[in-house]
C-alpha positions in Angstrom: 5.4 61.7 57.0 3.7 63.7 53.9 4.0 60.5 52.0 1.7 58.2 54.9 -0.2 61.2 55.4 -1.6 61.6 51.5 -1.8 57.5 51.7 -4.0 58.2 54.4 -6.3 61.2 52.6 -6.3 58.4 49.6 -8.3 55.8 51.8 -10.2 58.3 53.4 -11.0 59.3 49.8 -11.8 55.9 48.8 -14.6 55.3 51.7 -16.1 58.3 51.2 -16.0 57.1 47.2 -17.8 53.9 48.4 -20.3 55.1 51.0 -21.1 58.3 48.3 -21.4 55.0 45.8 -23.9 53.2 48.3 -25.8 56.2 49.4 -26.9 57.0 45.7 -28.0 53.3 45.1 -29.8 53.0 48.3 -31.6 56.3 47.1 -32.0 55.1 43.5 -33.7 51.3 45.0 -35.1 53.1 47.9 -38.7 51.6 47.2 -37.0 48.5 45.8 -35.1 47.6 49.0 -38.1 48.2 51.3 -40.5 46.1 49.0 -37.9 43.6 49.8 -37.6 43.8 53.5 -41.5 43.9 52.8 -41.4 40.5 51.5 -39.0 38.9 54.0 -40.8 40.2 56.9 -44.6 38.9 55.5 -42.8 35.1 54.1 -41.3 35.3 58.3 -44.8 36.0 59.7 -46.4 33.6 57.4 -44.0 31.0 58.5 -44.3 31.5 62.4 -48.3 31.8 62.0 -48.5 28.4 59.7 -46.1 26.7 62.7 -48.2 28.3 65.8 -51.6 28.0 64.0 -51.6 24.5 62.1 -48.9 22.8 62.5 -48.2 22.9 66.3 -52.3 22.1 66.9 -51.8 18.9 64.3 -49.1 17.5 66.0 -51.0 17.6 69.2 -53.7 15.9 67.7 -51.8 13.3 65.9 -49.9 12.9 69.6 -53.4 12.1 71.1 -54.4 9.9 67.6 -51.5 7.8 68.1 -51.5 7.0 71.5 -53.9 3.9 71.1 -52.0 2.8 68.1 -49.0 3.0 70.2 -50.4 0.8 72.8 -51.6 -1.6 70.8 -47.9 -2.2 69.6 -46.8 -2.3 72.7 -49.0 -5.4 73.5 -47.4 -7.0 69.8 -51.2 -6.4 68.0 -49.1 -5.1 64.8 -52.3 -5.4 62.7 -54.3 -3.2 65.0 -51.5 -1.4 65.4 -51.0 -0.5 61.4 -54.3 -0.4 60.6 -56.2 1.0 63.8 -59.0 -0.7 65.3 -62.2 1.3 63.7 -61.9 3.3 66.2 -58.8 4.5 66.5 -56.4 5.4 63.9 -53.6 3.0 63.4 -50.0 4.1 62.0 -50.9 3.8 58.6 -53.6 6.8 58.5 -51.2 8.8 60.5 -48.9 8.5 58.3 -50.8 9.7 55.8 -53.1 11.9 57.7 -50.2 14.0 59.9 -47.2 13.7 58.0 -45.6 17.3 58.4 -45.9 16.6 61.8 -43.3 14.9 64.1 -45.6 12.2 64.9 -46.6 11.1 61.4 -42.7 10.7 61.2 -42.3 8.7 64.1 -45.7 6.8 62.7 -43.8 6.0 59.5 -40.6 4.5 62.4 -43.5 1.9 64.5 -44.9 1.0 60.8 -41.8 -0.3 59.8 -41.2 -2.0 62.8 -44.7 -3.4 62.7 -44.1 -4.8 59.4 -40.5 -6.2 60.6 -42.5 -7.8 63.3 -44.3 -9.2 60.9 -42.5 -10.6 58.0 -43.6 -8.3 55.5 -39.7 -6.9 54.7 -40.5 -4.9 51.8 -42.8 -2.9 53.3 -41.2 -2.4 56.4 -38.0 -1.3 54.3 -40.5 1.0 53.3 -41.2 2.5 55.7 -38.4 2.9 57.5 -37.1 4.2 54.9 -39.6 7.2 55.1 -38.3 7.8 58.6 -36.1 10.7 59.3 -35.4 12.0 63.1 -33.0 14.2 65.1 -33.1 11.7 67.1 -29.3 9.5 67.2 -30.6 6.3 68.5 -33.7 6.3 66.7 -31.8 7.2 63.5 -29.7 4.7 63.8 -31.9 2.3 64.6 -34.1 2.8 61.4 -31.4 2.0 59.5 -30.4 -1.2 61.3 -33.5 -2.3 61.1 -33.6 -1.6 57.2 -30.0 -4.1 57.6 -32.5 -6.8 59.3 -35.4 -6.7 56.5 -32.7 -6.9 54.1 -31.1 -10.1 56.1 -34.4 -11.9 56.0 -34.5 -11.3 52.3 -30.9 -12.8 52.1 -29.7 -9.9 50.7 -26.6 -9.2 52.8 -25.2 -7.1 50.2 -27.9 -3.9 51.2 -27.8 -5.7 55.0 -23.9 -5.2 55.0 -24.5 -0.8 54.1 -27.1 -0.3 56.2 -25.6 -1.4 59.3 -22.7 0.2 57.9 -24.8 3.4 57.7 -26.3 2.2 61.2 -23.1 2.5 63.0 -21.6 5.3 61.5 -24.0 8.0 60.9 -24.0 8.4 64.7 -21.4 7.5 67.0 -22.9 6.6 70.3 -22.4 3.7 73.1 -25.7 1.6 71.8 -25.9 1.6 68.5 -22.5 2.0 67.1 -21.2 -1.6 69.0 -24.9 -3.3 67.9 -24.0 -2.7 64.1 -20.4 -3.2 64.0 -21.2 -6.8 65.3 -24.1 -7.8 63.1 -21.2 -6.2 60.2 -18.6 -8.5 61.7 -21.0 -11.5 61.5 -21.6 -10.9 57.8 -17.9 -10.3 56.7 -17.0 -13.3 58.7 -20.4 -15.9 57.1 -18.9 -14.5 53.8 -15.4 -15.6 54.7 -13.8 -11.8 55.7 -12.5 -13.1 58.3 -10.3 -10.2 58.6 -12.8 -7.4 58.2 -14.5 -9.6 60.9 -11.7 -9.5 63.3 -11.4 -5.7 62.4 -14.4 -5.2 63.4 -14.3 -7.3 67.0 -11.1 -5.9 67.6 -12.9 -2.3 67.6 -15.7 -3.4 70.0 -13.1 -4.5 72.4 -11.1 -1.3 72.0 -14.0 0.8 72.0 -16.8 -0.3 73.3 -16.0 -2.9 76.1 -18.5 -2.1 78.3 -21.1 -2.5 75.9 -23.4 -5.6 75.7 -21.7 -6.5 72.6 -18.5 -6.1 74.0 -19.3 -8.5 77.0 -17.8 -11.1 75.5 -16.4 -10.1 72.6 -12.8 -11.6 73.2 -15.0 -15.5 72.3 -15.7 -13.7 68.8 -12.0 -12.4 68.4 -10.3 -16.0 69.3 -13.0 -17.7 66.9 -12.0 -15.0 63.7 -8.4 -15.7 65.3 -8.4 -18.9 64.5 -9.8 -19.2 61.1 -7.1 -17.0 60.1 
């Protein structure tokens, strides 16, 4: 009993130690410590002011800037719909004019789409490339259509990883089954027909009641068969 109870005096001993310990540095950085609090609290306020007072007005504007740009690509006028109308801005001055805002983003996502439309793949690699979003289908759907630009260049090596990339980076019902296909069709042009039929097989296991996997059982007998 005298033995737990001095083990016990000890730790007592030892937090007193450590709060005595943290008391006399708190008093010895006393105007250190609340410069630093000082600090955090003005870099917070700076941040929530720059958010509520610039960039949250931008991205309203750029909303409103876009809109005609928008519609315009809607109606397949890519030209008036990258380069704006002299009126209205078109994605490419977004881009350029609002791009710390979600909008100029998205602006960078319809450029490369434009471009894709258009046949001009290296730019529309580029610009997709420049997209980034929260966003899981959109996302995704960047990078597939990176895969695409690179298929009309032939270069199925970078068309292969993206739509890797396209139907991995975010598993979902859309997306995932669209890539895995256009991957399947690649390994199975090249002659994988096995990676191929992996890949088939996975649509029908996974994702049969997707558009891609309406069907998919014409695919698997095909790979099947060259086997």
């Amino acid at each position: 009993m005298a033995k737990k109870k001095n083990k016990t005096e000890d730790q007592f001993a030892q937090i007193e130690e450590t709060l005595s310990r943290t008391e006399q540095y708190i008093e010895d950085n006393q105007k250190n410590l609340i410069t630093g609090v000082g600090v955090i609290v003005l870099v917070v306020a700076l941040f929530i002011g720059y958010q509520n007072l610039y960039i949250a007005p931008m991205e309203k504007e750029a909303q409103a800037d876009m809109f005609m740009a928008e519609l315009y690509f809607q109606k397949d006028s890519f030209n008036l719909a990258l380069n704006g109308d002299g009126q209205y801005l078109g994605f490419l001055d977004i881009v350029d004019e609002y791009s710390s805002t979600k909008a100029g983003a998205l602006a960078n996502y319809y450029a490369g789409l434009a471009y894709l439309n258009t046949g001009d793949f290296e730019n529309a690699i580029e610009y997709l490339g420049d997209f980034s979003s929260d966003d899981i289908v959109l996302s995704s759907l960047a990078l597939g259509c990176i895969g695409d630009a690179y298929m009309e260049l032939a270069d199925t090596d970078n068309a292969l990883s993206y739509y890797e990339d396209a139907a991995e980076k975010n598993i979902n019902e859309f997306t995932t089954p669209r890539y895995m296909l256009k991957q399947a069709m690649i390994h199975e042009k090249n002659g994988d027909v096995a990676d191929a039929l992996a890949l088939y097989k996975g649509i029908e296991a996974d994702y049969k009641t997707s558009r891609e996997g309406n069907g998919i059982e014409k695919y698997i007998a095909r790979a099947e068969n060259e086997l």
